[in-house]
C-alpha positions as CSV (number, residue, x, y, z in Angstrom):
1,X,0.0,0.0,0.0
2,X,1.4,3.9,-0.6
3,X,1.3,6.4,1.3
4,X,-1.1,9.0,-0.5
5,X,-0.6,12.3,1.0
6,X,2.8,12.6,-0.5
7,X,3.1,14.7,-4.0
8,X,5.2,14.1,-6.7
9,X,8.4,15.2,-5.2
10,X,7.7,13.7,-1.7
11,X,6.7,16.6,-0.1
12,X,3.1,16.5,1.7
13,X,-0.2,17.4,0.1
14,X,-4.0,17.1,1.2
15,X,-5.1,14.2,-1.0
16,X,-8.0,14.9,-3.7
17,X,-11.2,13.7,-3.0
18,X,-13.1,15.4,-5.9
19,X,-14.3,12.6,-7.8
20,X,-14.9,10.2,-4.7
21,X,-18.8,9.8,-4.0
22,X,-20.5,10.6,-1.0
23,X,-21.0,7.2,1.3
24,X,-22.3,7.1,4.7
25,X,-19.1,6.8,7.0
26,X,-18.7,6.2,10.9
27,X,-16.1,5.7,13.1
28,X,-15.7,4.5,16.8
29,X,-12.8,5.4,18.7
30,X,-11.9,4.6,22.4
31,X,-9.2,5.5,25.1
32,X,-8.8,5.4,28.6
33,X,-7.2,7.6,31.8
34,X,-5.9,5.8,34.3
35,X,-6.0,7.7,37.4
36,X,-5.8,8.0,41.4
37,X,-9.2,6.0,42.8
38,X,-10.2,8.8,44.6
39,X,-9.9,11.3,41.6
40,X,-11.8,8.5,39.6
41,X,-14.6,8.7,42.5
42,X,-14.9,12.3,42.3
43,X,-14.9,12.6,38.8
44,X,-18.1,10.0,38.7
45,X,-19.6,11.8,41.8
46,X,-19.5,15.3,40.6
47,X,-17.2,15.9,43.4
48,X,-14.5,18.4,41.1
49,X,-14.4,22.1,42.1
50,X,-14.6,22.9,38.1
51,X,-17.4,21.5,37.9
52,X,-19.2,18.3,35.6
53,X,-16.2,16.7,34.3
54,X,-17.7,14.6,32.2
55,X,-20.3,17.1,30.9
56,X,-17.5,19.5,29.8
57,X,-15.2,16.8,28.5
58,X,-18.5,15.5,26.2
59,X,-19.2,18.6,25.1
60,X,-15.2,18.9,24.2
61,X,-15.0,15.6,22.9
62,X,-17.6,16.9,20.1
63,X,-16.0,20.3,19.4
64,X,-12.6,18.4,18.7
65,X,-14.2,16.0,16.5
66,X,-15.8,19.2,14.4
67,X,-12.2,21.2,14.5
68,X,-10.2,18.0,13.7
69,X,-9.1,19.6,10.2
70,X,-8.0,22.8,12.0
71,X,-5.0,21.1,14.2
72,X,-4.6,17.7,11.5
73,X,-2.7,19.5,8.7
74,X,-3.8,17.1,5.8
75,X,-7.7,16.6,7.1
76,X,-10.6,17.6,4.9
77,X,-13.0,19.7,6.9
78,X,-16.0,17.8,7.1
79,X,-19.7,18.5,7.6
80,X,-19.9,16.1,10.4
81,X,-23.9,14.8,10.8
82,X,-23.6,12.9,14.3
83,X,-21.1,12.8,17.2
84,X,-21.5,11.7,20.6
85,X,-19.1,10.4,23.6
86,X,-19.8,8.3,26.3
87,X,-18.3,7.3,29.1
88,X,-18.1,4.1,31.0
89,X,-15.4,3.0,34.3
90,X,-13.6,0.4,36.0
91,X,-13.2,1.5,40.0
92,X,-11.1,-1.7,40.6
93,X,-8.7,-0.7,37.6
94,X,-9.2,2.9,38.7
95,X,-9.4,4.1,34.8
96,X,-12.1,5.6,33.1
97,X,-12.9,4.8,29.5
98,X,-14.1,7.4,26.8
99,X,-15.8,5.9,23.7
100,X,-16.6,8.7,20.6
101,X,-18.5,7.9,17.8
102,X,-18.7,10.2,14.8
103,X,-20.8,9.9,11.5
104,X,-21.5,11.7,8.2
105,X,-22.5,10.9,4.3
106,X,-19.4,12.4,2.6
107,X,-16.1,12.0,0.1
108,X,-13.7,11.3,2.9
109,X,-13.3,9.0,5.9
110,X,-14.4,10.3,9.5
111,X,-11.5,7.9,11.8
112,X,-9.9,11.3,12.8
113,X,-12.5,12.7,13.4
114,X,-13.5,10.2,16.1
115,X,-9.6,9.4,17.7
116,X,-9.5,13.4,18.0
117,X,-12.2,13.2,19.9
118,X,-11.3,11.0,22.4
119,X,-7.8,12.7,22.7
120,X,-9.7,16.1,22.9
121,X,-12.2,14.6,26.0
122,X,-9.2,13.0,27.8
123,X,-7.0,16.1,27.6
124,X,-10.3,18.0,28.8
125,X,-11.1,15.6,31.9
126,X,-6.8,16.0,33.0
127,X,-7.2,19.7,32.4
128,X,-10.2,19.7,35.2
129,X,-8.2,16.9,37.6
130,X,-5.2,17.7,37.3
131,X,-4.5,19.8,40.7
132,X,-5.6,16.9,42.4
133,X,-4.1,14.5,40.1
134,X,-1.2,15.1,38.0
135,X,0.0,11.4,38.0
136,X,-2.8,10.6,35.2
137,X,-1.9,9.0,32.4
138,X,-3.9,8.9,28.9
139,X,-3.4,5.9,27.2
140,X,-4.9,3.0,24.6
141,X,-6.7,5.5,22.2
142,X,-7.2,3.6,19.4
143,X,-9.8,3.2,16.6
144,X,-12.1,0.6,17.4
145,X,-14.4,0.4,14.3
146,X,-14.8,2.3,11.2
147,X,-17.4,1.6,7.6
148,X,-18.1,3.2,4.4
149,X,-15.7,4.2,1.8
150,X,-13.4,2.4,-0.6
151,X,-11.1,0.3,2.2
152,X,-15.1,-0.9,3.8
153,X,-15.5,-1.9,7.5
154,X,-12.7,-2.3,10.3
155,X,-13.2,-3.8,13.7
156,X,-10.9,-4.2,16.1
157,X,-10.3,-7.5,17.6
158,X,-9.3,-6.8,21.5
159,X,-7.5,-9.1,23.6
């Protein structure tokens, strides 16, 4: 397989997608924070000084997958129809797991779209922790599932 976002000489370039037809595209992307149990416990109490964590880092989550193409130089902008982040947790583990999923009916895939969006929620929920915290550590974001387009579906198999 080649790499397509190199030009002629070698230099990078935002790949055409002119002539590609629009195909309904979604991606899932996950990641987790593993952090102190009683900053996990707080953050799933509503017991942070900032406020909601996990209702700013959502609302985060889906501004970073609409702005993906303003901080990922080769990104197309895209007219993103659906995004949405959840959030699930392991107290014995002491992490807390961030799932994004992102859609549209477009030219172009939608995977960073999605991974941004995790990266942009976990970033968010350190950012609200971290003077309690600063021993956090992001980790395992990763694209879970993606369809549509000329490459088709991707899952990932987990171990």
């Amino acid at each position: 397989m080649e790499l397509t976002h190199l030009n002629k000489e070698g230099r990078a370039h935002m790949v055409s997608v002119t002539n590609k037809s629009d195909t309904f595209r979604k991606a899932i992307a996950r990641g987790t924070l593993q952090m102190l149990p009683e900053t996990l416990k707080r953050v799933i109490n509503g017991g942070m000084g900032k406020g909601d964590v996990l209702a700013v880092a959502q609302v985060a989550g889906i501004m970073g997958a609409k702005k993906t193409s303003d901080i990922i130089p080769m990104c197309h902008p895209l007219l993103i129809t659906h995004a949405d982040i959840s959030f699930s947790h392991d107290f014995d583990k002491s992490e807390l797991y961030i799932e994004a999923s992102v859609a549209l009916t477009g030219k172009t895939g939608i995977e960073m779209e999605a991974l941004t969006s995790v990266s942009i929620a976990a970033l968010t929920i350190y950012d609200m922790c971290k003077a309690i915290d600063r021993s956090m550590i992001i980790k395992d974001i990763r694209l879970m599932e993606k369809s549509g387009g000329k490459s088709g579906e991707y899952k990932r198999r987990e171990e």
